[in-house]
Wavefront OBJ file of the C-alpha trace (Angstrom):
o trace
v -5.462 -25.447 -5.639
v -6.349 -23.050 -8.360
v -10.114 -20.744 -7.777
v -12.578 -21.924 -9.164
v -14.658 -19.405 -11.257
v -17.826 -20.034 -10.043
v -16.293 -20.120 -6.417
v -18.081 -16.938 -5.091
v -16.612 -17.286 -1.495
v -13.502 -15.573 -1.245
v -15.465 -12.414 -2.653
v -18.041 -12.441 0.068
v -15.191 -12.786 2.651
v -13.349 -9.776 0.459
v -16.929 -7.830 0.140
v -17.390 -8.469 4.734
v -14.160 -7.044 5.557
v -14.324 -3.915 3.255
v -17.596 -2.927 4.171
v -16.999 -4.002 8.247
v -13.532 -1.694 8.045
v -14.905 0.978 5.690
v -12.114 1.124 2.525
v -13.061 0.345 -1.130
v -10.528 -2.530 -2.009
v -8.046 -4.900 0.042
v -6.043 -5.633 -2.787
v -4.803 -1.904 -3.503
v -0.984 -2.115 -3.706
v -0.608 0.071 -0.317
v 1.182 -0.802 3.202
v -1.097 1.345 5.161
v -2.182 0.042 8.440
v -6.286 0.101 7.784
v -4.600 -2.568 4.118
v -2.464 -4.550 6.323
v -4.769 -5.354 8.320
v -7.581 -5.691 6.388
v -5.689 -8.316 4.447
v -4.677 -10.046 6.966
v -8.347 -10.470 8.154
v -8.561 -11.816 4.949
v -6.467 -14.215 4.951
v -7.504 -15.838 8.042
v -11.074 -15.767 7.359
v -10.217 -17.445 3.799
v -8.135 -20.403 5.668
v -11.152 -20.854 8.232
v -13.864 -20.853 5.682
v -12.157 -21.938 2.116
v -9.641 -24.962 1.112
v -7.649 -22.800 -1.025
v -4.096 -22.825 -0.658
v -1.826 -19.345 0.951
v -0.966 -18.864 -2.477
v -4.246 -18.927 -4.060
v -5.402 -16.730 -1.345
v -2.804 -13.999 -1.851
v -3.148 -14.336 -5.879
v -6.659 -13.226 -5.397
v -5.637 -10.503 -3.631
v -2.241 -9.335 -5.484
v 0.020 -10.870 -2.947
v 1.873 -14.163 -3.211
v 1.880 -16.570 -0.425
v 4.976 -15.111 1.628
v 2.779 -12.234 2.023
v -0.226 -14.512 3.413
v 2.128 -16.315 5.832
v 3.724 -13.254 7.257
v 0.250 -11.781 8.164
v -1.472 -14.893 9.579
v 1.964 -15.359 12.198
v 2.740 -11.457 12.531
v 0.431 -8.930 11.543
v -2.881 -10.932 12.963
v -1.692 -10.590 16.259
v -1.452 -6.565 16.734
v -4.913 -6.191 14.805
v -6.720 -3.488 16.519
v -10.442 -4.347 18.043
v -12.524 -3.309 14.964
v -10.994 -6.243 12.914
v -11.091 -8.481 15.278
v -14.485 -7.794 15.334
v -15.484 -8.037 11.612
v -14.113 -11.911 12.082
v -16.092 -12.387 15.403
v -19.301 -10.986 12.985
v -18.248 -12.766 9.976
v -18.066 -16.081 12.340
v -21.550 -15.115 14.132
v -23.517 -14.605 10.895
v -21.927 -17.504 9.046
v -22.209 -16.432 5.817
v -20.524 -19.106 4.124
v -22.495 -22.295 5.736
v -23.951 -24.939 3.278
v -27.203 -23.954 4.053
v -26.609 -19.941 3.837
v -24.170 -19.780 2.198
v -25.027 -20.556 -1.496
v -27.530 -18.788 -1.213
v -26.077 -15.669 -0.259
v -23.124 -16.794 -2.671
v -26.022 -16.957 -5.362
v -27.564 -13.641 -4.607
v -23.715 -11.579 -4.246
v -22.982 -13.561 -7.902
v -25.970 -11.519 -9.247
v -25.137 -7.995 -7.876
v -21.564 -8.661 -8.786
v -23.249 -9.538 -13.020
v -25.269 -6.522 -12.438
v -22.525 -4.359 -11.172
v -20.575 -4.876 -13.568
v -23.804 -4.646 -16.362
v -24.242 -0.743 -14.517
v -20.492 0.252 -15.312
v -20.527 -0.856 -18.178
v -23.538 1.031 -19.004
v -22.459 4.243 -17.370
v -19.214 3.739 -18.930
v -21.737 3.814 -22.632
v -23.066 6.239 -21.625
v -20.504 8.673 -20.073
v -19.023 8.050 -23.899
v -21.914 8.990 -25.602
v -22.174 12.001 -23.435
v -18.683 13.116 -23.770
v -18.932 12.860 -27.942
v -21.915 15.052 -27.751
v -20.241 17.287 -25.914
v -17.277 17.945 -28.105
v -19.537 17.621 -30.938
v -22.154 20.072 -28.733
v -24.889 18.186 -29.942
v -27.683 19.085 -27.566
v -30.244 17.942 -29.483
v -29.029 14.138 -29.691
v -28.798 14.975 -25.674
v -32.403 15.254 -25.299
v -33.053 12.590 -27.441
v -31.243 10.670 -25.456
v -33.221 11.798 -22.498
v -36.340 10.508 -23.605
v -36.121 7.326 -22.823
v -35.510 7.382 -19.240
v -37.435 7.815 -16.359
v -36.721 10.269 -13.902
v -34.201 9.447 -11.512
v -31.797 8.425 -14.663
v -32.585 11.874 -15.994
v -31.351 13.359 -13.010
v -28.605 11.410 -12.327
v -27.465 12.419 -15.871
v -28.135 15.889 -15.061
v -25.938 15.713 -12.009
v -23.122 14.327 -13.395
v -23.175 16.369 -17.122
v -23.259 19.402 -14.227
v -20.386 17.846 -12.666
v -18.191 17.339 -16.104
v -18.970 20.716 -17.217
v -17.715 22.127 -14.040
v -14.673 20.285 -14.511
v -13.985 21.589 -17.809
v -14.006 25.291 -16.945
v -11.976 24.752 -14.020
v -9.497 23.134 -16.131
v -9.703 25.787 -18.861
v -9.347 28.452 -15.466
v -6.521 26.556 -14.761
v -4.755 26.098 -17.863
v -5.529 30.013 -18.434
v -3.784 30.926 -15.091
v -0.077 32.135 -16.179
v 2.276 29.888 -14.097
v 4.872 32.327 -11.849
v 7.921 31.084 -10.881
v 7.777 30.709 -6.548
v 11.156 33.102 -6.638
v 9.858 35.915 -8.588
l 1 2 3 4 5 6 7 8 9 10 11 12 13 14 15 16 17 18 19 20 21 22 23 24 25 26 27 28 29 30 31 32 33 34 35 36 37 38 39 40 41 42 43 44 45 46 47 48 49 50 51 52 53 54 55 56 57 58 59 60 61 62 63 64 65 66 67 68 69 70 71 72 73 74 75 76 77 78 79 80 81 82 83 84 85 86 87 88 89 90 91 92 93 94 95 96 97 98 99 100 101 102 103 104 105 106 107 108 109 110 111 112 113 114 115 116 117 118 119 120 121 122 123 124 125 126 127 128 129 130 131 132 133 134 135 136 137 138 139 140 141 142 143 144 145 146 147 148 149 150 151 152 153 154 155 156 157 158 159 160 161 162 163 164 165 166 167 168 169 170 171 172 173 174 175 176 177 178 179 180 181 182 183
């Protein structure tokens, strides 16, 4: 059984178990313990709460369905506390009831589309920023400016602080004569 598109459940399951164990993505190709197990969570709260198949499960995930077996017999049993807990809370709040569950489905499909409207935005605009910059236009800068209310302007401000700080300490670095260690 193929995902369907629309099918916003397996990301609210993914979305639970990040934010309950505290990393930024399950799917990152990495065998560290705080991965393993996260997936693993995963992949039982996706049989319990989803019809999709061990391999669809793993696809979403980067895995195939060996990788989804293996977990839900081995690796689900020496799970420390803290992930068993994130299914007990998952279970308790019940995200993904008919009821609830669209719902909250709904409302995590729009901050996904809005997410993904705000990168691409900053990504615009980090662009923009960067051509002025080896242009050094400052004028188009403030132009630029204009338009925004405060908190954007600062936000800007931050991170044009940040890139420029980057710059000189790659220009320090590149400037630095490299010694050999046995000299």
């Amino acid at each position: 059984m193929r995902i369907d598109k629309d099918d916003y459940r397996l990301e609210v399951i993914k979305n639970h178990i990040e934010y309950k164990i505290g990393i930024n993505d399950i799917s990152l190709p990495t065998k560290t313990n705080p991965y393993v197990f996260s997936r693993a969570t995963f992949y039982y709260l996706c049989r319990e709460y989803t019809g999709y198949s061990m391999e669809s499960i793993g696809e979403y995930v980067g895995r195939d369905h060996a990788c989804v077996i293996h977990a839900l017999k081995k690796t689900l049993k020496d799970v420390p506390e803290k992930y068993n807990e994130a299914i007990r809370d998952f279970n308790k709040n019940s995200l993904l009831t008919e009821e609830v569950g669209y719902s909250v489905i709904r409302d995590n499909e729009a901050l996904v589309l809005n997410n993904r409207d705000l990168e691409k935005r900053n990504s615009r605009l980090r662009r923009k920023l960067s051509t002025m910059l080896n242009e050094g236009v400052v004028g188009r800068l403030a132009g630029l400016l204009v338009g925004m209310d405060e908190i954007e302007k600062r936000n800007i401000s931050d991170r044009i602080d940040a890139m420029i700080m980057m710059e000189n300490k790659k220009k320090q670095y590149k400037s630095q004569e490299r010694k050999p260690l046995n000299a």
